[in-house]
N, CA, C and O atoms as a GROMACS GRO file, in nm:
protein
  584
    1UNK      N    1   0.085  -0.117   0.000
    1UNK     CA    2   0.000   0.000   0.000
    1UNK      C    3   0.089   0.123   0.000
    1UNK      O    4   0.170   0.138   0.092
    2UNK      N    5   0.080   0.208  -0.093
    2UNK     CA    6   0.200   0.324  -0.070
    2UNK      C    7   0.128   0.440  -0.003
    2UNK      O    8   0.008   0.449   0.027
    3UNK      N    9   0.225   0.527   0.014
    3UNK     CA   10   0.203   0.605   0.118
    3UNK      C   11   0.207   0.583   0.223
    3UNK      O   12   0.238   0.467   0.247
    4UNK      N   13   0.180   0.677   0.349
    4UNK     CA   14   0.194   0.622   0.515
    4UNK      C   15   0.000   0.606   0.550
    4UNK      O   16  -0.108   0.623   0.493
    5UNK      N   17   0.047   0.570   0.659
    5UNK     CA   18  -0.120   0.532   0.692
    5UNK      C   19  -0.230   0.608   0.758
    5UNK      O   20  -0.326   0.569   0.823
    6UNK      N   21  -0.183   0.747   0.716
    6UNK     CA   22  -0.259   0.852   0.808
    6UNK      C   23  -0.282   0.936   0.670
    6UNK      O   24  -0.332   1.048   0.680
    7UNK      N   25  -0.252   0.893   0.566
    7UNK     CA   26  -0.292   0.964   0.453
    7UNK      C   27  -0.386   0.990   0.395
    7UNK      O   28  -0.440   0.885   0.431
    8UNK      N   29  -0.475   1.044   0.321
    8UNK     CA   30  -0.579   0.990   0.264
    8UNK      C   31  -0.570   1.064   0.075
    8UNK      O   32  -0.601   1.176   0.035
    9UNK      N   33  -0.521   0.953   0.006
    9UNK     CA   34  -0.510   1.026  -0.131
    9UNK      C   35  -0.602   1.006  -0.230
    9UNK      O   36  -0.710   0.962  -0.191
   10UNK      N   37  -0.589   1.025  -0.351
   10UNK     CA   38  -0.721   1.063  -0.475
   10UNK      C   39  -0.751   0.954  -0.498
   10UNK      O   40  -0.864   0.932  -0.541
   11UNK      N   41  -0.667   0.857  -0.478
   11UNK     CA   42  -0.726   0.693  -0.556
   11UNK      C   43  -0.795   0.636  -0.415
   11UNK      O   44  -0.878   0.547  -0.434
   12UNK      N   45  -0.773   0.671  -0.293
   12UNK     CA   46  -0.872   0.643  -0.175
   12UNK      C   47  -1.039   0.647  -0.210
   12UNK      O   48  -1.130   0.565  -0.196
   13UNK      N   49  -1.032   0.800  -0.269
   13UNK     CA   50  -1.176   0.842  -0.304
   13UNK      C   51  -1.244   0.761  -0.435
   13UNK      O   52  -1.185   0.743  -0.541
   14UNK      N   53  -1.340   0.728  -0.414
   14UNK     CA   54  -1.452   0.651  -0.520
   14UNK      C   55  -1.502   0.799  -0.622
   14UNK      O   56  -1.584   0.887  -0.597
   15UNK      N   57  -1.429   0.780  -0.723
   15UNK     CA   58  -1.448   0.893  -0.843
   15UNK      C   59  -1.493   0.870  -0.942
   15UNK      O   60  -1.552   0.954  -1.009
   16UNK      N   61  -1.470   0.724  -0.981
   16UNK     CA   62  -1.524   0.699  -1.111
   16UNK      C   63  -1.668   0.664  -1.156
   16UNK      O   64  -1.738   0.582  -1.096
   17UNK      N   65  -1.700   0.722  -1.249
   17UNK     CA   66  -1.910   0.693  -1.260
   17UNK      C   67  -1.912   0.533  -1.267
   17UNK      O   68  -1.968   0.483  -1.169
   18UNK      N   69  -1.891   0.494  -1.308
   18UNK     CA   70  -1.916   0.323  -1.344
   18UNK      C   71  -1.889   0.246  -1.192
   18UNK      O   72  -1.963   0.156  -1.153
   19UNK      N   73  -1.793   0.285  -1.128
   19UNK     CA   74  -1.793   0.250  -0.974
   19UNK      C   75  -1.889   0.237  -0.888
   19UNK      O   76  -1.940   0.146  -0.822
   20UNK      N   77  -1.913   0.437  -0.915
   20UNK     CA   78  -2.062   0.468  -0.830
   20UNK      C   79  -2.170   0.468  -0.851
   20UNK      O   80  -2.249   0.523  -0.774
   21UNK      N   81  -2.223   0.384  -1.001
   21UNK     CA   82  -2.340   0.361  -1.071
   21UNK      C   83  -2.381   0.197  -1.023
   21UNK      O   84  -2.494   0.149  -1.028
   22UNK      N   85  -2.222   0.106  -0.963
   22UNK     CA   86  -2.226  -0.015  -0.931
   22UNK      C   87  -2.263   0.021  -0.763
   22UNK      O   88  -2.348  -0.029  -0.689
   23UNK      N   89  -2.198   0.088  -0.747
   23UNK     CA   90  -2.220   0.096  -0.581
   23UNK      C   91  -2.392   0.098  -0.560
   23UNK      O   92  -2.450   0.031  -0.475
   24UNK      N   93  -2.436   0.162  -0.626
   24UNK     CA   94  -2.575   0.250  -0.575
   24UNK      C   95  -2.648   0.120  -0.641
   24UNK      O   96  -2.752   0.071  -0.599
   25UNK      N   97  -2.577   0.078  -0.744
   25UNK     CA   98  -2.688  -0.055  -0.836
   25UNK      C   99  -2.698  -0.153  -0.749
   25UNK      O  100  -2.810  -0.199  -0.727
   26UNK      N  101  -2.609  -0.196  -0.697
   26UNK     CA  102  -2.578  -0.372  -0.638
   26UNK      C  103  -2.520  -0.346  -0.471
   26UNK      O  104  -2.450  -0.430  -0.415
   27UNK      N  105  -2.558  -0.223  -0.407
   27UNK     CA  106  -2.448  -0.204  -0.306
   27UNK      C  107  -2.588  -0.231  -0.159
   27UNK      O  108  -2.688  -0.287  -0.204
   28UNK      N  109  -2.591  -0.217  -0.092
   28UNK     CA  110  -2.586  -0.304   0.081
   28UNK      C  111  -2.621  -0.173   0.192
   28UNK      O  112  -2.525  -0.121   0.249
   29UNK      N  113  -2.762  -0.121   0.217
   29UNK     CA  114  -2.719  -0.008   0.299
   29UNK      C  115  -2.745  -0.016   0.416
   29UNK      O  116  -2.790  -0.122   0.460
   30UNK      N  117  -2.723   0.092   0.498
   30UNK     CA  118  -2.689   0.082   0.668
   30UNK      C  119  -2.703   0.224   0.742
   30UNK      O  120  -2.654   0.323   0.686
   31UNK      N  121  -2.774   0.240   0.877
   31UNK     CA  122  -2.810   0.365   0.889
   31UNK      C  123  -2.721   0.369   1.026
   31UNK      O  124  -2.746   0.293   1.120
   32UNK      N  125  -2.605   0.470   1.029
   32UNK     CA  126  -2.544   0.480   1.146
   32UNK      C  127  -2.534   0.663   1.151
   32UNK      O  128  -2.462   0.735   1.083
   33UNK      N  129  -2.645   0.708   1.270
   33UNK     CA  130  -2.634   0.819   1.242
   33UNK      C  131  -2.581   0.956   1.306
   33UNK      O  132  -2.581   0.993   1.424
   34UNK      N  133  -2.533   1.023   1.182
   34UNK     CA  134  -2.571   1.148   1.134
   34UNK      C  135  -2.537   1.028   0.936
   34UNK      O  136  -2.591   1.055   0.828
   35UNK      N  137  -2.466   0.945   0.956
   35UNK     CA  138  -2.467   0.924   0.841
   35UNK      C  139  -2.562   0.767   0.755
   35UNK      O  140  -2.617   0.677   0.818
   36UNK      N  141  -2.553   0.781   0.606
   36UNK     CA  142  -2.628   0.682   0.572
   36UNK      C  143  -2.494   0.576   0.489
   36UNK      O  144  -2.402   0.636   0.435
   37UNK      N  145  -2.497   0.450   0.487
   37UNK     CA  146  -2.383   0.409   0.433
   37UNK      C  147  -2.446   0.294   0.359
   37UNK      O  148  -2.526   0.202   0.376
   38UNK      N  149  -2.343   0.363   0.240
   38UNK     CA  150  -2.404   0.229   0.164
   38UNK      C  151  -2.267   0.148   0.077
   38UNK      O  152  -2.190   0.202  -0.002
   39UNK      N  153  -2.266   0.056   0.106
   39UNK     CA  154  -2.174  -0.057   0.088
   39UNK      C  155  -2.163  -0.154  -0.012
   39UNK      O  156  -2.264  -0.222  -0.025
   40UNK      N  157  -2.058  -0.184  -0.097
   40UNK     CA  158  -2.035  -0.266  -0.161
   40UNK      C  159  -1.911  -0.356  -0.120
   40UNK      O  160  -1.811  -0.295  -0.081
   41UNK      N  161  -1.904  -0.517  -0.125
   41UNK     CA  162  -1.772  -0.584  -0.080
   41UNK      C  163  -1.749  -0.646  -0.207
   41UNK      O  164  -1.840  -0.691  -0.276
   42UNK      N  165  -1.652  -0.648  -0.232
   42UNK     CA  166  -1.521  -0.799  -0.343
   42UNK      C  167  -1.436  -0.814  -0.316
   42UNK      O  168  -1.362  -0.752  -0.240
   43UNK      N  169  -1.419  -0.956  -0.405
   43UNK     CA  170  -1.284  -1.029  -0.360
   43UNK      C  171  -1.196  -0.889  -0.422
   43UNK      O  172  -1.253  -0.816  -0.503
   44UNK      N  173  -1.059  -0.860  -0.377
   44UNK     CA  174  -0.946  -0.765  -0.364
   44UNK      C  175  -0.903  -0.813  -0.510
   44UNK      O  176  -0.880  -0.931  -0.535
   45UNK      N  177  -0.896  -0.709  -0.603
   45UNK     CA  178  -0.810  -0.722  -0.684
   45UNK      C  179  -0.663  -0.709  -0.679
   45UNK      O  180  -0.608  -0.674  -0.575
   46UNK      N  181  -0.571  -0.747  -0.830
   46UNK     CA  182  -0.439  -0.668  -0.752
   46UNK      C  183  -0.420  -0.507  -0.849
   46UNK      O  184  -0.328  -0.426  -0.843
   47UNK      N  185  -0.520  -0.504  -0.915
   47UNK     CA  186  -0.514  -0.356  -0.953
   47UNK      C  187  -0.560  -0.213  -0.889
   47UNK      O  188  -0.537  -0.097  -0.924
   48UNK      N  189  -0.649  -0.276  -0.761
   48UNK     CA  190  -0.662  -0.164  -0.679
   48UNK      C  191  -0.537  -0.158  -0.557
   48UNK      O  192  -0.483  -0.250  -0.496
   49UNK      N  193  -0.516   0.006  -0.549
   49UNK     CA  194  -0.386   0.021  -0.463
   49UNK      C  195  -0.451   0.011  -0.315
   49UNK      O  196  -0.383  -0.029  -0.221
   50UNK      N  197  -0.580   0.047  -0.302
   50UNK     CA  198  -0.616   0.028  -0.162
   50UNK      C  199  -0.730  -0.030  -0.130
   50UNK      O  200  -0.826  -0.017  -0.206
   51UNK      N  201  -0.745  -0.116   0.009
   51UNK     CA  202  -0.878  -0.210  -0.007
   51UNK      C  203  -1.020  -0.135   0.016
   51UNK      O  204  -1.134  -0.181   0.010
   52UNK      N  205  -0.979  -0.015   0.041
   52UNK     CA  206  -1.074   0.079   0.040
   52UNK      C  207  -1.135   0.197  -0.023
   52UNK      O  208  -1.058   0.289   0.003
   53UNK      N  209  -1.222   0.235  -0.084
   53UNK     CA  210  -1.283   0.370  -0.131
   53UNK      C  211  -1.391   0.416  -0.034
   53UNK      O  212  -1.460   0.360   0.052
   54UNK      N  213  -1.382   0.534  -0.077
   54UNK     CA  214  -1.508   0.612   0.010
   54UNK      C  215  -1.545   0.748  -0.069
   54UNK      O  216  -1.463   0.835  -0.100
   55UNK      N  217  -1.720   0.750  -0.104
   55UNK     CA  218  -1.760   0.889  -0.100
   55UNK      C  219  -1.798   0.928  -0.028
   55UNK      O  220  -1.847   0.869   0.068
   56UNK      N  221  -1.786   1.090  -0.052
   56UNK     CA  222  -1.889   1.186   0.096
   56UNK      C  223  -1.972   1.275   0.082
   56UNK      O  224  -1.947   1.394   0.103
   57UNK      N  225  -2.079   1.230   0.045
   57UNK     CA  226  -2.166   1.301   0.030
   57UNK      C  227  -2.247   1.402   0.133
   57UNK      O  228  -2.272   1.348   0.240
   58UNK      N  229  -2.292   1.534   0.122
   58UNK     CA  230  -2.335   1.618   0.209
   58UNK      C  231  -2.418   1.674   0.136
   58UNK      O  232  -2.372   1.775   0.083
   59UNK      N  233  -2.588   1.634   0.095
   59UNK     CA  234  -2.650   1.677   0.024
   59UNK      C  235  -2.753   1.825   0.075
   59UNK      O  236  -2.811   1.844   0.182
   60UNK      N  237  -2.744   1.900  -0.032
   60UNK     CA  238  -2.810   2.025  -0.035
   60UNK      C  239  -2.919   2.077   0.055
   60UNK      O  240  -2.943   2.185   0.108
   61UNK      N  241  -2.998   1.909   0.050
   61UNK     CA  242  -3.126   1.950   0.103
   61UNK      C  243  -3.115   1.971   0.279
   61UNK      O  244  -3.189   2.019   0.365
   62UNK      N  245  -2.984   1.908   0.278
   62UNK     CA  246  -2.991   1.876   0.413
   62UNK      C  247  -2.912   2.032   0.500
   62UNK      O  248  -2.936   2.050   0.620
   63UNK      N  249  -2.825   2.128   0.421
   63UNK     CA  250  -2.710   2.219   0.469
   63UNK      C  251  -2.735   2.270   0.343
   63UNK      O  252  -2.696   2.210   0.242
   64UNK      N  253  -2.802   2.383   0.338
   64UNK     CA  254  -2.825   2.493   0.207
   64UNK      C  255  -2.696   2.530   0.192
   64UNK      O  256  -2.648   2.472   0.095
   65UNK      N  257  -2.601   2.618   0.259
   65UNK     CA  258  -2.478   2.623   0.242
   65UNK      C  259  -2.354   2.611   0.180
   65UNK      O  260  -2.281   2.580   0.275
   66UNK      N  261  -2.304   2.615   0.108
   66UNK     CA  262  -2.160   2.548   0.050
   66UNK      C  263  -2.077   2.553   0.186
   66UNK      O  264  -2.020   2.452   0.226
   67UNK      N  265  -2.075   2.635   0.233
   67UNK     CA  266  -1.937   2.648   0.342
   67UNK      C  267  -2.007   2.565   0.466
   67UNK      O  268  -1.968   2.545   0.581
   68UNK      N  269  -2.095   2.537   0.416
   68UNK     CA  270  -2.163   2.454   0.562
   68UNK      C  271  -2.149   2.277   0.510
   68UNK      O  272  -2.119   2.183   0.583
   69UNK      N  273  -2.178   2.274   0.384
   69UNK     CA  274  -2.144   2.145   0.368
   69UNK      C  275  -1.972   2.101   0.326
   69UNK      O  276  -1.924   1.989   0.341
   70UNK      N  277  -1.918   2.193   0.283
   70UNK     CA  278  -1.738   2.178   0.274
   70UNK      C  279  -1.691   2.139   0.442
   70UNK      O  280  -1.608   2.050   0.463
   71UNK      N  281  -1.750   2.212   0.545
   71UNK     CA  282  -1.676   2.196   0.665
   71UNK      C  283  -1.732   2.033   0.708
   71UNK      O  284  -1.693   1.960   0.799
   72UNK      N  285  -1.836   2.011   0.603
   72UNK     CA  286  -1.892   1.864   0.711
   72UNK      C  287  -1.825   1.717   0.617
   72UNK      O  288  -1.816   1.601   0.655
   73UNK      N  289  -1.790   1.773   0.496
   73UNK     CA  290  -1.704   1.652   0.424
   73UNK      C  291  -1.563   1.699   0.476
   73UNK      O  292  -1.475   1.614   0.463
   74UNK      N  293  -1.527   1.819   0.532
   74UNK     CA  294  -1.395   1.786   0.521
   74UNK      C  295  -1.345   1.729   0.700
   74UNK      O  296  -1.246   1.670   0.742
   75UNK      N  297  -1.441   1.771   0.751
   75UNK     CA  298  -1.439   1.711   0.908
   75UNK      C  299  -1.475   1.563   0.905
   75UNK      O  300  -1.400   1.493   0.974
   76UNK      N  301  -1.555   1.511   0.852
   76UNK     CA  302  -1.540   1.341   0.763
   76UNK      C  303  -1.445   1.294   0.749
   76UNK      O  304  -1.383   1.210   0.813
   77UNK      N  305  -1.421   1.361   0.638
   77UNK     CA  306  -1.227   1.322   0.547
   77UNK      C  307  -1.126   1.299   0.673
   77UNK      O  308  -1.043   1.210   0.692
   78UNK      N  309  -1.157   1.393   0.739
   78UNK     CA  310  -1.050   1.391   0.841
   78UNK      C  311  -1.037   1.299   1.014
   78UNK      O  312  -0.948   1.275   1.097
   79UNK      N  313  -1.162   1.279   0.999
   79UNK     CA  314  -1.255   1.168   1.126
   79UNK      C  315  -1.189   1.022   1.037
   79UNK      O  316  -1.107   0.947   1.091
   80UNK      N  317  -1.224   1.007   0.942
   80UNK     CA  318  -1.246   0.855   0.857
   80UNK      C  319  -1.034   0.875   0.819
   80UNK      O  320  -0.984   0.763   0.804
   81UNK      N  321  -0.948   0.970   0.807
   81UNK     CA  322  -0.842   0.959   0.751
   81UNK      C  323  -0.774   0.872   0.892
   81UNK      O  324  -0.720   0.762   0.881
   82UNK      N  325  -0.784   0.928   0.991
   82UNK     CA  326  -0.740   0.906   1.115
   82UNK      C  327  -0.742   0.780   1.170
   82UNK      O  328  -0.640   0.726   1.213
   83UNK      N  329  -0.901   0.705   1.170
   83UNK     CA  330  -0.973   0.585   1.177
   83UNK      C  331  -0.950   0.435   1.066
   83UNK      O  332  -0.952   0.315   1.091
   84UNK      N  333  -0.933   0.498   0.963
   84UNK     CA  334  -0.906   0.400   0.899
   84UNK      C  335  -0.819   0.247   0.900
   84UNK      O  336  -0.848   0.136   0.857
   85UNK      N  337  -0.722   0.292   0.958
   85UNK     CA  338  -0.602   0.177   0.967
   85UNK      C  339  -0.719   0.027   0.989
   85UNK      O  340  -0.731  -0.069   0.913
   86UNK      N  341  -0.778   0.048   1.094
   86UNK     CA  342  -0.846  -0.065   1.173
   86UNK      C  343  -0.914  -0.148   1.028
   86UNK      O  344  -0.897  -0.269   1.019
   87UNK      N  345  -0.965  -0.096   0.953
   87UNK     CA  346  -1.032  -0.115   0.883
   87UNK      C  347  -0.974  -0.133   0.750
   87UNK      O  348  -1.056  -0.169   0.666
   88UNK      N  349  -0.855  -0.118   0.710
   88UNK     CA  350  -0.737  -0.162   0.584
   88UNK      C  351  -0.694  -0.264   0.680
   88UNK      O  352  -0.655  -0.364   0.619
   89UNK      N  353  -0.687  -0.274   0.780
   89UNK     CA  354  -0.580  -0.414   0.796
   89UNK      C  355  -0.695  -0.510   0.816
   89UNK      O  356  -0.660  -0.625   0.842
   90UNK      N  357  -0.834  -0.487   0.811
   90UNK     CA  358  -0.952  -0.658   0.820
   90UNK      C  359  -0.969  -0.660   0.666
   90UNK      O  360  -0.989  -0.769   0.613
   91UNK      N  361  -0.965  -0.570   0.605
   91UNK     CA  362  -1.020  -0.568   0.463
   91UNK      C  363  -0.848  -0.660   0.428
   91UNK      O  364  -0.881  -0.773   0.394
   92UNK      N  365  -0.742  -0.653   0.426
   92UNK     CA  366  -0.653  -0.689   0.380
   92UNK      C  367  -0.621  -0.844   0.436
   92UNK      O  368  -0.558  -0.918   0.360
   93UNK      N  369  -0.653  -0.884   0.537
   93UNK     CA  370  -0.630  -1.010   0.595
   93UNK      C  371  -0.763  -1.140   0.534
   93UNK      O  372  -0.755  -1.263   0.528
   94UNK      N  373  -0.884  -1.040   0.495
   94UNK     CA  374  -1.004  -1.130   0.467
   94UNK      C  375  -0.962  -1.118   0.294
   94UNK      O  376  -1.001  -1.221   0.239
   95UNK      N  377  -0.892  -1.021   0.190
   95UNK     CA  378  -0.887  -1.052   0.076
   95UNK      C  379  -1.009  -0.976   0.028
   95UNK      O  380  -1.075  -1.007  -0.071
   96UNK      N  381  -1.038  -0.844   0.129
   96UNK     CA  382  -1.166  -0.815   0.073
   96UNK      C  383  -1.153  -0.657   0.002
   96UNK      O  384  -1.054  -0.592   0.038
   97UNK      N  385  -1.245  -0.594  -0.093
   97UNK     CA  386  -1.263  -0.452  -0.137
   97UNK      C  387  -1.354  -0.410  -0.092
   97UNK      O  388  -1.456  -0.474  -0.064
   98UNK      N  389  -1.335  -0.290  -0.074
   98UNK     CA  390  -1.471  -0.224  -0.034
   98UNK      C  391  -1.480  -0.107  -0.079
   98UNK      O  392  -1.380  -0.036  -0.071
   99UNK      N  393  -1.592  -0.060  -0.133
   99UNK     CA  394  -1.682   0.084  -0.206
   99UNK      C  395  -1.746   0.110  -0.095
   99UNK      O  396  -1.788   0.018  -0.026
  100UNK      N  397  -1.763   0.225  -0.064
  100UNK     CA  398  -1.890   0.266   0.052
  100UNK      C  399  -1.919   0.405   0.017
  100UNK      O  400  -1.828   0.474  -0.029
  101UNK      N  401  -2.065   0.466   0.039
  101UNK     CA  402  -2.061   0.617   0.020
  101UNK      C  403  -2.073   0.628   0.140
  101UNK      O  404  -2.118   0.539   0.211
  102UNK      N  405  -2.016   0.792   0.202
  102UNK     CA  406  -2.150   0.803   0.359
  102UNK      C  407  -2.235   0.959   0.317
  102UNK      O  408  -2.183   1.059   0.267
  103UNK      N  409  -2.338   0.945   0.344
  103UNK     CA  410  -2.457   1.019   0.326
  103UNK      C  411  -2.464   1.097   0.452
  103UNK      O  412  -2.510   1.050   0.556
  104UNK      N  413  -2.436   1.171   0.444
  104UNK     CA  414  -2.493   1.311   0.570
  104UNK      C  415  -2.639   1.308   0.575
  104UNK      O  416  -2.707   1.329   0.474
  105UNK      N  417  -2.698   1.279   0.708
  105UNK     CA  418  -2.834   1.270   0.669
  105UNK      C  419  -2.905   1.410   0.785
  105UNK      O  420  -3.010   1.474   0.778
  106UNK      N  421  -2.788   1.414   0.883
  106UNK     CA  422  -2.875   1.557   1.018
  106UNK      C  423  -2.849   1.674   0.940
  106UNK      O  424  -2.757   1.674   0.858
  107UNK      N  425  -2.941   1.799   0.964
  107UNK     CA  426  -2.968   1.867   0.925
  107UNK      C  427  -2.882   1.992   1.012
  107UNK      O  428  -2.912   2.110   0.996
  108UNK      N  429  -2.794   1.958   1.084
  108UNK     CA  430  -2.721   2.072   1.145
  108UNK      C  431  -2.560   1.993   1.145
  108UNK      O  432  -2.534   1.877   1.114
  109UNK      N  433  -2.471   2.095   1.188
  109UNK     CA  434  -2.361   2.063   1.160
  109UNK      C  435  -2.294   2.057   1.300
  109UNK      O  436  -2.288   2.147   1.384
  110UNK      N  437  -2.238   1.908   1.308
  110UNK     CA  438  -2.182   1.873   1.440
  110UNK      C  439  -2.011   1.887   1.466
  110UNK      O  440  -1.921   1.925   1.392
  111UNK      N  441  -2.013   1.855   1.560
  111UNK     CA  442  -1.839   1.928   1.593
  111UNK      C  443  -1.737   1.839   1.513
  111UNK      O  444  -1.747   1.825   1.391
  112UNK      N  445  -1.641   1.779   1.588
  112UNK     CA  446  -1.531   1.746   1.528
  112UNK      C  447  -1.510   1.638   1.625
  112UNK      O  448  -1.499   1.523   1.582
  113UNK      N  449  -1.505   1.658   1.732
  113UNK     CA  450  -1.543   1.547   1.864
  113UNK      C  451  -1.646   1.453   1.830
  113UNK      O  452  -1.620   1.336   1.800
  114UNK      N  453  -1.793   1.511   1.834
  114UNK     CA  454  -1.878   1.407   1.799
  114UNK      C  455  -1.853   1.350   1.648
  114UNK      O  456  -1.879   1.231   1.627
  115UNK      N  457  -1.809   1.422   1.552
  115UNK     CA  458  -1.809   1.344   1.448
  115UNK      C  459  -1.720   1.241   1.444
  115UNK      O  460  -1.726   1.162   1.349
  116UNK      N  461  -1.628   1.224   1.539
  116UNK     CA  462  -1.529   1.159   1.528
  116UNK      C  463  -1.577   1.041   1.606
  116UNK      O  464  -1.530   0.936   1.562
  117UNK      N  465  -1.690   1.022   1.751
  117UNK     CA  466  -1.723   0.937   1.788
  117UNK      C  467  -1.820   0.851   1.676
  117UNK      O  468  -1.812   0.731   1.653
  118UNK      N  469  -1.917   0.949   1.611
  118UNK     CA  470  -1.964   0.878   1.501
  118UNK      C  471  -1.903   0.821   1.382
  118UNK      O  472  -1.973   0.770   1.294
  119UNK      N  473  -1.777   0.826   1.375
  119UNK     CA  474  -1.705   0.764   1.248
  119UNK      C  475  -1.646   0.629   1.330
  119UNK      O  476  -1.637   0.530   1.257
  120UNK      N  477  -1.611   0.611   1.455
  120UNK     CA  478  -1.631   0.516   1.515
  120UNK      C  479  -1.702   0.417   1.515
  120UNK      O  480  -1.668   0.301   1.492
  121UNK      N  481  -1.843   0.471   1.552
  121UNK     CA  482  -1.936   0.379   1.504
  121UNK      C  483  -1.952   0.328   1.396
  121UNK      O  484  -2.016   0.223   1.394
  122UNK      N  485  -1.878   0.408   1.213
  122UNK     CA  486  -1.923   0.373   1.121
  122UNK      C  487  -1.832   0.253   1.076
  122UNK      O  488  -1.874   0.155   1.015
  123UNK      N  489  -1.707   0.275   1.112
  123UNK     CA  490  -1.626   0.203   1.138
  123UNK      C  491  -1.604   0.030   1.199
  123UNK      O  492  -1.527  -0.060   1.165
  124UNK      N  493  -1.698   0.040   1.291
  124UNK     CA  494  -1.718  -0.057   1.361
  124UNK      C  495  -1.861  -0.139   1.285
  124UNK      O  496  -1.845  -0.258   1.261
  125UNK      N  497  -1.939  -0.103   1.264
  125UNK     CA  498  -2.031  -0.131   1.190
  125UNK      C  499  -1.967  -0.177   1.047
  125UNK      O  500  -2.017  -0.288   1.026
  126UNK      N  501  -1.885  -0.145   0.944
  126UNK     CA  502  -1.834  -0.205   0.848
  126UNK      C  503  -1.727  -0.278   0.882
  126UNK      O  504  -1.670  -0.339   0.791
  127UNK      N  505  -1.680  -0.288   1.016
  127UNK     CA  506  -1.579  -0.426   1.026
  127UNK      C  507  -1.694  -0.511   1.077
  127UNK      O  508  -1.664  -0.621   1.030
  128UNK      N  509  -1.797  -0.526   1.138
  128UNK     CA  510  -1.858  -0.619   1.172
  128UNK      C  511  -1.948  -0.659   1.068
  128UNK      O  512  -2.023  -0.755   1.083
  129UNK      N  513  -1.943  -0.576   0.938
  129UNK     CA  514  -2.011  -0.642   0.815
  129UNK      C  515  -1.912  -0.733   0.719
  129UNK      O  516  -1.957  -0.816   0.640
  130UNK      N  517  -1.773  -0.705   0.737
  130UNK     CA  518  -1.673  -0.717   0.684
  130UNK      C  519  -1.657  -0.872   0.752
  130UNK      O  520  -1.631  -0.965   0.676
  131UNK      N  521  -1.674  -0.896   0.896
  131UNK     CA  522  -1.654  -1.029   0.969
  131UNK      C  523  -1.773  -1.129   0.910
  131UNK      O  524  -1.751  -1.240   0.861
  132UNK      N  525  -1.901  -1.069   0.924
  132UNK     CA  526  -1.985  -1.138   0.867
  132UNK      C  527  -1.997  -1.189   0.755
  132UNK      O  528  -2.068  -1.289   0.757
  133UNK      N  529  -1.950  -1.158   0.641
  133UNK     CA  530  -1.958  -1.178   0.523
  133UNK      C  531  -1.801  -1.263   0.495
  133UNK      O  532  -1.789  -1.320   0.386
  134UNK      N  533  -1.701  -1.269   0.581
  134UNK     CA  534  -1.614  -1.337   0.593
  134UNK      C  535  -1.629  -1.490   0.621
  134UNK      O  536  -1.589  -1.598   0.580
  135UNK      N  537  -1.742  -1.418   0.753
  135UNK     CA  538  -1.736  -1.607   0.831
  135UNK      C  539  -1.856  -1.626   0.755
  135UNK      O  540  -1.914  -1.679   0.849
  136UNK      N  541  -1.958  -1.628   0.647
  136UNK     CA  542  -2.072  -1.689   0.537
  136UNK      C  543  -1.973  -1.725   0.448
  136UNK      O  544  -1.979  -1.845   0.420
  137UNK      N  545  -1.871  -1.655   0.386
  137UNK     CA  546  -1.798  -1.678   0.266
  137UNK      C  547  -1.708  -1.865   0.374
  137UNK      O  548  -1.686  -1.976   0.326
  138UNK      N  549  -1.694  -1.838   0.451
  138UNK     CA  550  -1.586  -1.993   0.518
  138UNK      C  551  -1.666  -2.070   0.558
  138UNK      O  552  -1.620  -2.183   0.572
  139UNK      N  553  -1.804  -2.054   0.593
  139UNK     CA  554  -1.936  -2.141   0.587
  139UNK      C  555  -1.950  -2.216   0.473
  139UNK      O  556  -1.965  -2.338   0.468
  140UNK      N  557  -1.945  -2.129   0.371
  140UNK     CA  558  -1.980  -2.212   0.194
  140UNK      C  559  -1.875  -2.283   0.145
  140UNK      O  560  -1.892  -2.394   0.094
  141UNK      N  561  -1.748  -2.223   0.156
  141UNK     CA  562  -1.629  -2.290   0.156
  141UNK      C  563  -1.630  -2.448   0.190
  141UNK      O  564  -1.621  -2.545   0.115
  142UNK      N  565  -1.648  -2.435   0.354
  142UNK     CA  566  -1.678  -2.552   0.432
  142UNK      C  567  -1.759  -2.630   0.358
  142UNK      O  568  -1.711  -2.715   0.283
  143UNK      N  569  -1.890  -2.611   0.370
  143UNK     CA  570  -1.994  -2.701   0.302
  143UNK      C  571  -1.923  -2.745   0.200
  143UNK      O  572  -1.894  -2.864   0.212
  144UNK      N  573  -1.886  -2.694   0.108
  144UNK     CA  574  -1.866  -2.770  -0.030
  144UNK      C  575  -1.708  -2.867  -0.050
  144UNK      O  576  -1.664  -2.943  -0.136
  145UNK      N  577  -1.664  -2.819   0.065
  145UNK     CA  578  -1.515  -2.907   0.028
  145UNK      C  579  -1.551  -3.059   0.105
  145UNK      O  580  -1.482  -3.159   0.085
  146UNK      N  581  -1.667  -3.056   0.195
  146UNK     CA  582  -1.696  -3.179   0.234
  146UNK      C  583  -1.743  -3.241   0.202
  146UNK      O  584  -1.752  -3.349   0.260
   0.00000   0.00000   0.00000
């Protein structure tokens, strides 16, 4: 994985339309809130540099604002840059990818403290989807080699 692990660079971010047309088509959602998450898992290619992407969405309806929704993706960016490790090293040991958007869904703009306890939670919530879908994938495994 290049770079150090407190980084967060352009190929991190989910940019491409065909990605995020798959994400939203075939993807898995989850309400941990202030945010909405919606999830896609695969087996790890070796052409992606990291086992992770993420969008951040902060929609209009929710923060009329520009400068109100810039401070709430970039206090995100910076909650989820910090947090991450936990979550590249299960995605990397299970062989797994992951797409996720997170959706701002409260209508006011929270600190930097609480957002950071809530990226916790979001965090924890996609490693425990990440375990689950691990131990079904070694369930089927099982079954069939016997």
């Amino acid at each position: 994985m290049p770079g150090t692990a407190l980084s967060f660079s352009k190929s991190e971010r989910l940019c491409h339309q065909r990605c995020i047309e798959d994400l939203f088509a075939n993807g898995r959602s989850q309400m941990v809130y202030p945010f909405s998450i919606r999830y896609l898992l695969s087996a790890r290619s070796s052409a992606v540099d990291y086992p992770a992407q993420i969008l951040i969405a902060v929609p209009k309806r929710r923060l009329h604002h520009a400068v109100d929704r810039n401070r709430v993706k970039r206090l995100t960016r910076e909650c989820y840059r910090l947090r991450k490790a936990r979550l590249y090293e299960q995605l990397e040991h299970e062989g797994l990818s992951l797409s996720f958007a997170l959706r701002y869904v409260a209508n006011d703009i929270m600190d930097y403290a609480t957002l950071g306890r809530k990226m916790d939670k979001v965090i924890n919530a996609l490693s425990a989807i990440i375990e689950k879908h691990a131990s079904s994938n070694l369930d089927t495994s099982s079954q069939t080699t016997t």
